[in-house]
C-alpha positions in Angstrom: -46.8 18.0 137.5 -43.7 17.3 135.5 -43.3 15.3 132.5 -39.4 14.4 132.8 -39.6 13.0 129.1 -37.0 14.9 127.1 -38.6 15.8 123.8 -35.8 16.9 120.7 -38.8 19.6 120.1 -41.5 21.5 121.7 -44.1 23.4 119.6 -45.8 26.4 121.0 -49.0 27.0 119.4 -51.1 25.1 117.3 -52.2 27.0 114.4 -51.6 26.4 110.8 -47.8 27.2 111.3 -47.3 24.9 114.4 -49.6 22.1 112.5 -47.1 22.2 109.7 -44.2 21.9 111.7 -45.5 19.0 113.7 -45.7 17.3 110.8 -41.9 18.3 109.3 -40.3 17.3 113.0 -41.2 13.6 111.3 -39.2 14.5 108.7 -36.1 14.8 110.4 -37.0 12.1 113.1 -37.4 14.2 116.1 -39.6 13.3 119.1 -41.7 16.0 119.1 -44.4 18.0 121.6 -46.8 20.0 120.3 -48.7 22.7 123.2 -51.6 24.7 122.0 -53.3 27.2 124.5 -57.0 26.6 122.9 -59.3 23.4 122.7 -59.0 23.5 118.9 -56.2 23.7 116.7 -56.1 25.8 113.4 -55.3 29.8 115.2 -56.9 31.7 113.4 -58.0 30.6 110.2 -60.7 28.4 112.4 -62.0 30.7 114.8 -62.7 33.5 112.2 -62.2 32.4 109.1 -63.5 29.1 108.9 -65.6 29.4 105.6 -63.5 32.1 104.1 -61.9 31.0 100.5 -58.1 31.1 100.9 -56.4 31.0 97.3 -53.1 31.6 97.7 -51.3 28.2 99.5 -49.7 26.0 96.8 -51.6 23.1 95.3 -54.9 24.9 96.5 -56.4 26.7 93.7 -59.2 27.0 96.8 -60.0 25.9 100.0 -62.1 26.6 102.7 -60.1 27.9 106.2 -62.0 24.6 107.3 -60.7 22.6 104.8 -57.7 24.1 105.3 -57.1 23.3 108.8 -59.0 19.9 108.4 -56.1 18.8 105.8 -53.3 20.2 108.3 -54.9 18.2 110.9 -54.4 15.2 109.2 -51.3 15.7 107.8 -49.7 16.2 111.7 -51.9 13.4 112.8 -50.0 11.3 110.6 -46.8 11.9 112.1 -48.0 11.3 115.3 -46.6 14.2 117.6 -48.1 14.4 121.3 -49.8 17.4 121.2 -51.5 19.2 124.4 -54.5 21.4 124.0 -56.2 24.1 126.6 -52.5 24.9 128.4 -50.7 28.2 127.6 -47.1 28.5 128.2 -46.6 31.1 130.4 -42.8 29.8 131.3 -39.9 29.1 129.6 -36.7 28.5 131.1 -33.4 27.2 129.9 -31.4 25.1 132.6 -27.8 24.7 133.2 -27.7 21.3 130.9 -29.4 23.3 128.4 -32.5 21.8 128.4 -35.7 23.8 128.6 -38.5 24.0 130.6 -41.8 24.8 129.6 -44.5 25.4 132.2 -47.8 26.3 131.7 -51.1 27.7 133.4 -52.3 23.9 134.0 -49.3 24.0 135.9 -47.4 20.8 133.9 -43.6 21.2 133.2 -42.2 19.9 129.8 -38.7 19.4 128.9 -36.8 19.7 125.0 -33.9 20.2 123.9 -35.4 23.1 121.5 -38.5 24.9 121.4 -39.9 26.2 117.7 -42.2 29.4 118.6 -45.0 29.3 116.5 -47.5 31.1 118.6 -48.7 34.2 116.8 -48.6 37.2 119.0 -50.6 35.5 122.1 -53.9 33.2 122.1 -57.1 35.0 121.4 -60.2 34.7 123.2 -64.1 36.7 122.2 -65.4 38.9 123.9 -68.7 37.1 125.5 -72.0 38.6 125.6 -72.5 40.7 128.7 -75.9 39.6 129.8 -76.5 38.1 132.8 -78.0 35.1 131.4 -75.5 34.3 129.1 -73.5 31.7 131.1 -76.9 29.7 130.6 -76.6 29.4 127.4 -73.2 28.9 126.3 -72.3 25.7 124.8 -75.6 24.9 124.2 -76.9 27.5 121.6 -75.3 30.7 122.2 -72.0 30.5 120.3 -68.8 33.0 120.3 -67.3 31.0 117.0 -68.3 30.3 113.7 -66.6 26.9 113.4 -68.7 25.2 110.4 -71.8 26.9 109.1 -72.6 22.9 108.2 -73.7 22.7 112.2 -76.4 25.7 111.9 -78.0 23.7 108.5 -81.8 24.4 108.3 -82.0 26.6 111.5 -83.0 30.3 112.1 -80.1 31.5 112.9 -79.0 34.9 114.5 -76.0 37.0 114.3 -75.2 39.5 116.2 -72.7 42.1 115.6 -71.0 45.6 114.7 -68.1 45.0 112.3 -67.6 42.7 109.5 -66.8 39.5 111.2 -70.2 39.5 111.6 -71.1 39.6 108.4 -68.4 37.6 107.3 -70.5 34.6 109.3 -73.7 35.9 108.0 -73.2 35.4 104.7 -71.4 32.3 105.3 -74.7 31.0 106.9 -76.7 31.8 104.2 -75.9 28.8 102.4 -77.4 26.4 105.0 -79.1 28.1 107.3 -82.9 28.2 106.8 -82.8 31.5 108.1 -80.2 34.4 108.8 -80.9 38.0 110.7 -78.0 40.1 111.4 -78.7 42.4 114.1 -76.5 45.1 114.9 -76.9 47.9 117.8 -75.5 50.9 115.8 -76.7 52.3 112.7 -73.3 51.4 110.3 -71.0 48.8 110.5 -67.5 49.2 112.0 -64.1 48.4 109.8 -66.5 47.1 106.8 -65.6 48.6 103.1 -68.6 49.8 101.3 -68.1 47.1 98.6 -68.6 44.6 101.6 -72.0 46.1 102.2 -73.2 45.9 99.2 -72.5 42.2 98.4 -74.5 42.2 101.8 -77.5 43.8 100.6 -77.8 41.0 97.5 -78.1 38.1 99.9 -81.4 37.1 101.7 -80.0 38.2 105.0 -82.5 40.3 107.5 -80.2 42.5 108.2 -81.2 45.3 111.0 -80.1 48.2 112.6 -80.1 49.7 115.8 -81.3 46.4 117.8 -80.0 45.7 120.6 -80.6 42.4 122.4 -81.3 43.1 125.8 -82.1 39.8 127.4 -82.1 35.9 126.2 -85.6 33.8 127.0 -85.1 29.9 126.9 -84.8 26.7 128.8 -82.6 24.1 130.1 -82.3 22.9 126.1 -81.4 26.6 125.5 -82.0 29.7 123.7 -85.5 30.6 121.8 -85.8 34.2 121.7 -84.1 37.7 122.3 -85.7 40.7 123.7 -84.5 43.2 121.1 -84.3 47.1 121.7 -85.0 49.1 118.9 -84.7 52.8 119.8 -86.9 52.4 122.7 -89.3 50.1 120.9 -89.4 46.4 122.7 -89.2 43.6 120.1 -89.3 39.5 120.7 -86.7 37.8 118.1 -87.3 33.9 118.1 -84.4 32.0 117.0 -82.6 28.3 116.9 -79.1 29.8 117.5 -77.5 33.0 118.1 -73.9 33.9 117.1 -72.1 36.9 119.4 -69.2 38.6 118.0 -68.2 42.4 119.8 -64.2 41.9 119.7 -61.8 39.8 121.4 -59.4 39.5 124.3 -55.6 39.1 123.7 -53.3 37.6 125.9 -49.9 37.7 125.0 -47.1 35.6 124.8 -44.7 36.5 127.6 -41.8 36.7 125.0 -39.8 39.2 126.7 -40.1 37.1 130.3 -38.6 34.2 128.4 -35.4 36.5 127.6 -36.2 36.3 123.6 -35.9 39.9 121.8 -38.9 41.2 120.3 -40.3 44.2 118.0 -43.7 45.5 119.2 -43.9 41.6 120.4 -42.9 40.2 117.1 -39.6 37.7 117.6 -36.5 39.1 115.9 -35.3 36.3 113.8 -32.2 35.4 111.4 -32.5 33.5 108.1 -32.0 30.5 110.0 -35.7 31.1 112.1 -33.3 31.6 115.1 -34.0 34.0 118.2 -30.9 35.2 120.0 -31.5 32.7 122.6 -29.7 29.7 121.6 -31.9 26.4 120.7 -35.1 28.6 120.5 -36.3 28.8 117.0 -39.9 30.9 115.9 -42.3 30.4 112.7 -45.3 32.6 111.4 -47.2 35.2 112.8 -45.0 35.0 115.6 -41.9 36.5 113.7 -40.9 39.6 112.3 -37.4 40.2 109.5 -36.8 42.6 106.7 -39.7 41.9 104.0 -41.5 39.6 106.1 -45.0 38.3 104.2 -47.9 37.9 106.7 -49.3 34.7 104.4 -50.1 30.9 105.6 -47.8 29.7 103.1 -44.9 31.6 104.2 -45.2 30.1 107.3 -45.1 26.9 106.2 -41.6 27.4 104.5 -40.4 29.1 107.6 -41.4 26.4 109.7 -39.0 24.1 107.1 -36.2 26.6 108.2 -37.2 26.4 111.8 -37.3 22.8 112.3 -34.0 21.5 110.0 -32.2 24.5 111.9 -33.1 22.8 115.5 -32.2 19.4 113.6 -29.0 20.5 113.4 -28.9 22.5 117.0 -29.4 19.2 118.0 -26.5 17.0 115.3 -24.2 19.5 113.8 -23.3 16.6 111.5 -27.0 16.2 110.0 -27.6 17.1 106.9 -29.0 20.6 106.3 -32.3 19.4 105.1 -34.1 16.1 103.5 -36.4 15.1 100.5 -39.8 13.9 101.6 -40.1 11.7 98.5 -37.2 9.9 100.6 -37.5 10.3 104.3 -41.4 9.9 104.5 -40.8 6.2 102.8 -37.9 5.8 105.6 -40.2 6.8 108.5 -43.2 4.6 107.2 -40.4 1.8 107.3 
């Protein structure tokens, strides 16, 4: 299907980066598209790091990834970009009247006149829990994401993992759920600092070792109890909710397929966000220069740099960049 709407932008990925750049397009007036390849926006800071404090984004002394993402939300919502969620480019293609085309897996074509990158390295996706009666469950009360440890308040909930995402949820949990056991099939856990584990061992988590769910027991309402393993020893768990975290499944961006040059699929950038495709511009995780910080808040500023540089792709005569204390009162006009 093909949308023969010319926007002035398309934004790949909807993460903090891409959620800040949506909102900036408004700044320079710019009809804007904005395609992220999950159901939720917020990258990464909402599927695993949703209750994490972040201190270091201007203006926040702290805030929540949830809170985080929540006030991004809003802030793009209020310059009303079309946004697409659950496609993932897989195509991008620059015509002979230089205007792109973006396809993805739904199998829609877009078309802009620039395209900001703001994509990351690829869109994740967990790992789900290899158990044949998984599939049962999910969606219901067997869950690969943390999202809001609000949602679990006054439940028995279960975690179950080897590395410190896990415990990262489990001690977010403890401040609503009524319960919280952390199960994990090895006998250590995996990429965890030993500071890490001791905060752990402070909290009222169960935590135990060497327990291996082997099989999920519930009903058409869901989950209610896991056969555990423990060394041979056969164990019944009841719970309100399990939480599954092993790893997760990358697919990347197809970069090099779109003719953009990359390092170890990171986009080689100027100081003007540029690739070395003309009227293709990249922000964030996605982009790698000299001295490059990895931090929300740099991505915000590059995403500034990004969009007033395809501003003026598109009007060479435009100014090189704007005042929100003016522009924001012109587009409310």
């Amino acid at each position: 299907m093909r949308n023969d709407f010319i926007y002035d932008v398309i934004i790949i990925g909807g993460g903090t980066t891409g959620l800040y750049t949506s909102f900036y397009t408004k700044l320079r007036r710019m009809t804007t598209l904005l395609i992220e390849a999950s159901s939720d926006f917020g990258g990464k800071v909402a599927q695993f790091y949703p209750e994490k404090q972040i201190y270091d984004v201007g203006a926040y002394p702290v805030a929540t990834g949830e809170e985080m993402v929540g006030k991004l939300l809003e802030q793009s919502r209020s310059a009303e970009p079309e946004v697409v969620s659950g496609e993932f480019v897989e195509q991008v293609r620059k015509q002979q009247n230089d205007i792109f085309e973006v396809g993805t897996t739904a199998g829609k074509l877009y078309m802009a006149r620039t395209i900001i990158l703001a994509c990351g390295m690829g869109t994740y996706q967990m790992k789900p829990l290899r158990l044949a009666e998984a599939p049962l469950y999910e969606g219901k009360n067997l869950h690969y994401y943390l999202k809001s440890a609000e949602r679990f308040r006054d439940m028995r909930v279960t975690v179950y993992a080897m590395n410190r995402t896990g415990i990262d949820w489990a001690m977010a949990l403890e401040k609503t759920a009524k319960e919280v056991t952390l199960l994990n099939q090895q006998d250590y856990f995996l990429y965890t600092p030993p500071h890490v584990i001791e905060a752990l061992e402070e909290t009222s988590i169960q935590v135990k070792y060497n327990h291996k769910v082997t099989k999920l027991i519930g009903n058409s309402g869901g989950l209610h109890t896991l056969l555990v393993d423990q060394e041979g020893l056969q164990m019944m768990h009841e719970t309100d909710a399990l939480l599954y975290y092993e790893n997760v499944n990358l697919t990347q961006t197809p970069f090099a397929s779109w003719g953009i040059e990359t390092d170890k699929n990171k986009v080689i950038v100027d100081r003007a966000m540029a690739t070395n495709v003309p009227g293709i511009y990249a922000a964030g995780d996605a982009v790698q220069y000299p001295n490059k910080n990895m931090l929300i808040a740099t991505g915000f500023a590059e995403a500034i740099t990004a969009v007033n540089s395809a501003k003026l792709y598109l009007d060479p005569s435009a100014s090189a960049q704007v005042y929100s204390t003016i522009e924001y009162h012109k587009n409310r006009g």
